[in-house]
ROGUZA-566691 format. One line per 5 residues: number of its first residue (from 0); for each residue x, y, z of N, C-alpha, C. Coordinates in steps of 0.001 Angstrom, whole numbers. Example, Ala and Ser with C-alpha at 12.3 -4.5 7.8 and 13.67 -1.06 7.14 Angstrom:
! ROGUZA-566691
0) 13190:-5690:7800:12300:-4500:7800:13200:-3300:7800  12850:-2250:7080:13670:-1060:7140:12900:30:7870
***
This chain:
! ROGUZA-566691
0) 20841:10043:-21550:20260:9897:-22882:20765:8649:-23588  22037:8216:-23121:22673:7141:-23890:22659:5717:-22923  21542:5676:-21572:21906:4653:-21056:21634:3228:-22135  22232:1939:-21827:22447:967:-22026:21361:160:-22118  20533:99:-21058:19316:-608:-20420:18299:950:-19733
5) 16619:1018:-20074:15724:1292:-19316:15410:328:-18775  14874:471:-17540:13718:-536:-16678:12758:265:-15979  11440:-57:-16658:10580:249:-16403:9927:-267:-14633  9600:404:-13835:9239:-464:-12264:7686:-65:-12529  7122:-959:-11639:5843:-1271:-11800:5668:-1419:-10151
10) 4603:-1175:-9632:4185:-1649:-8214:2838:-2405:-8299  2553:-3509:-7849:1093:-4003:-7850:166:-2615:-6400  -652:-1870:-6426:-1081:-936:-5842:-2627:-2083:-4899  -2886:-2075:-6452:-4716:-2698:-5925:-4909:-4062:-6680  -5973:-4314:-5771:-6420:-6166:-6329:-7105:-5923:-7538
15) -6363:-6441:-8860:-7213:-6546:-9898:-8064:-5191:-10287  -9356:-5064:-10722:-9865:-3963:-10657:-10675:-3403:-10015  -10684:-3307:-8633:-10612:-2912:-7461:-10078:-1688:-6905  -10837:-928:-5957:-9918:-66:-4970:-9089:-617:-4051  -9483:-2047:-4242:-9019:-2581:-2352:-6933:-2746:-2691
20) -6711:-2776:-1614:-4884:-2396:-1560:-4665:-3754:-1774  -3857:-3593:-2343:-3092:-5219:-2661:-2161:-5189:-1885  -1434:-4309:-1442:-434:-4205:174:-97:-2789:-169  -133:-2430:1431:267:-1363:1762:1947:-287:1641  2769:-1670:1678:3995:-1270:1502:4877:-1476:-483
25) 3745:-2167:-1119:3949:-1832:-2497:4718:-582:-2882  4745:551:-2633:5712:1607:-2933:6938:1435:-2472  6634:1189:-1057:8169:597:-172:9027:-398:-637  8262:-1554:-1169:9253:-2695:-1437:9488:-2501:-2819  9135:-1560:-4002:9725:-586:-5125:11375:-343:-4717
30) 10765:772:-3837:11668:1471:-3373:13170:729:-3263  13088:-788:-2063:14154:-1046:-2033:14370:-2188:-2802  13418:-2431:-3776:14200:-2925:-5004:15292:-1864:-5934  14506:-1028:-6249:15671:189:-7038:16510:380:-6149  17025:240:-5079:18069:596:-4195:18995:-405:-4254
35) 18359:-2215:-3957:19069:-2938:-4368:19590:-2838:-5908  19129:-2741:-6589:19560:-3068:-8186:20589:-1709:-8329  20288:-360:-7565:21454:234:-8036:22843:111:-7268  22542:-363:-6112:23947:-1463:-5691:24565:-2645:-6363  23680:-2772:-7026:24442:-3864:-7550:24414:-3818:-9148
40) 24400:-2456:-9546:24636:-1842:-11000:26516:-1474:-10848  25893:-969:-9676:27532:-134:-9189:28727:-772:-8420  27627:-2182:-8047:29267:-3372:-7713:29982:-4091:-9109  29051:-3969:-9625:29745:-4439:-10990:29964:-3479:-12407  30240:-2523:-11942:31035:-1289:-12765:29783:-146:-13769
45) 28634:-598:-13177:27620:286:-14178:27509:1420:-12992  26322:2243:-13630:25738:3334:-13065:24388:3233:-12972  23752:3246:-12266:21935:3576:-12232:21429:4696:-11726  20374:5464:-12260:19214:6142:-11732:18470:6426:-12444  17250:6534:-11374:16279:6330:-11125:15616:8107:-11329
50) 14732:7994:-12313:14053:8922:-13004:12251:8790:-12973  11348:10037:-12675:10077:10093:-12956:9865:10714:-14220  10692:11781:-14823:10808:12625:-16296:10467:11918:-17405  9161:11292:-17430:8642:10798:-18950:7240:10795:-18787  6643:10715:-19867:5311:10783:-19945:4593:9236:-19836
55) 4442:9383:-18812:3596:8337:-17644:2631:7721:-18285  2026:8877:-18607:126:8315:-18964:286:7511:-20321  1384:8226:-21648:1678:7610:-22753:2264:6393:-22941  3268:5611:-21499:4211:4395:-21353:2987:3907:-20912  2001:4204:-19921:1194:3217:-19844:334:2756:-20393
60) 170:4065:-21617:-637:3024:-22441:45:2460:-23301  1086:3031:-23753:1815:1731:-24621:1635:546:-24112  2425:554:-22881:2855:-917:-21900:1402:-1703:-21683  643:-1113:-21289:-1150:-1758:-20945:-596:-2589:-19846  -401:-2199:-18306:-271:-2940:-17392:-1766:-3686:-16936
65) -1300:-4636:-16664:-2222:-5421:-16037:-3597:-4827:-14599  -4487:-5382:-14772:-5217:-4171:-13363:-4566:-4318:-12394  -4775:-3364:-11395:-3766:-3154:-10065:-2699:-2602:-10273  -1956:-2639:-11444:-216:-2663:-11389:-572:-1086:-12278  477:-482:-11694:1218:1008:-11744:2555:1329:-12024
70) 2881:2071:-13065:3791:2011:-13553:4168:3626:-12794  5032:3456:-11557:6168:4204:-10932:7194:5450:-11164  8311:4289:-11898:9784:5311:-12277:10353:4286:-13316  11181:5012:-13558:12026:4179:-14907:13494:4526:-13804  13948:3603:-14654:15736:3694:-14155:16716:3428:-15432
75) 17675:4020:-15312:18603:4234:-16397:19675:3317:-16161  20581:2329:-17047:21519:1593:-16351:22275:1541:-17018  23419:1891:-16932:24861:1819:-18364:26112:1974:-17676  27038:2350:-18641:28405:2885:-17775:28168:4547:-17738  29063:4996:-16610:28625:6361:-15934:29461:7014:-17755
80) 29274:8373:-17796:29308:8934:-19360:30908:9554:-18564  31234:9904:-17732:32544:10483:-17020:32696:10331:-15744  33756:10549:-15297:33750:11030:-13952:33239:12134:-13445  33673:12270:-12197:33071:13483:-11360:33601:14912:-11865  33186:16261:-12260:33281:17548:-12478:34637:17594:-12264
85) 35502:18379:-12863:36850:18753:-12379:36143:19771:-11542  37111:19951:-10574:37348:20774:-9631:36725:20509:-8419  35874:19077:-8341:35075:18992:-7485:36007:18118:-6389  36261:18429:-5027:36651:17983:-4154:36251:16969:-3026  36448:16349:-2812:36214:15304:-1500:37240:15389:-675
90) 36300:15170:1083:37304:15066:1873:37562:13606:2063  39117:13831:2592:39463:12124:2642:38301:11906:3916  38950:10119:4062:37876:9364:5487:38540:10283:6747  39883:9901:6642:40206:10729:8026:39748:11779:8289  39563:12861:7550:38679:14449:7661:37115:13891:8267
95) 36626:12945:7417:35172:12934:8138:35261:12562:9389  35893:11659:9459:35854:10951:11030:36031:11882:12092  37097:13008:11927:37197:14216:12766:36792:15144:12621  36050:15594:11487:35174:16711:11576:34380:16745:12652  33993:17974:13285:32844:18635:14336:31560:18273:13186
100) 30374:18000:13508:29324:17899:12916:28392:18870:13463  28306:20156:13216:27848:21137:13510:27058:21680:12104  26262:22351:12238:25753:23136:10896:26777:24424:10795  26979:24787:11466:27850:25798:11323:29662:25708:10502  29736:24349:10617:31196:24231:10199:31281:23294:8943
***
């Protein structure tokens, strides 16, 4: 509720106003844009994610994207509000490395 920065993502989908695809992997290269940017929210001490929870149809008409272009996900970007839950545990590296990887264990 208190992030710092929204960013709105957008994908170009279709040519202009057209059905025809403006590329096929438009969702994909979304995708690893928000992946890059939240690596590199979190190399330099922020937090990001990446949210669909808003009313879509109302940002786009605020925003009035251009034809073709689709407005996606929003992403949240600030400093994290705390750390992790008390009580919540991690195993060290050495435990993973020797754990059995079984469903059972």
């Amino acid at each position: 509720m208190d992030a710092g920065l929204l960013v709105v993502t957008l994908t170009r989908r279709y040519v202009d106003d057209s059905e025809v695809l403006y590329s096929e992997f438009a969702d994909y290269d979304l995708g690893q844009a928000v992946a890059h940017m939240t690596v590199q929210a979190q190399a330099i001490g922020l937090a990001a994610h990446q949210f669909r929870a808003f009313d879509k149809e109302g940002l786009t008409k605020e925003l009035d994207p251009n034809p073709g272009w689709a407005i996606i996900s929003m992403v949240a970007v600030g400093k994290a509000a705390g750390g992790p839950p008390e009580g919540r545990a991690r195993h060290s590296v050495a435990y993973l490395r020797s754990a059995a990887w079984s469903p059972g264990e």
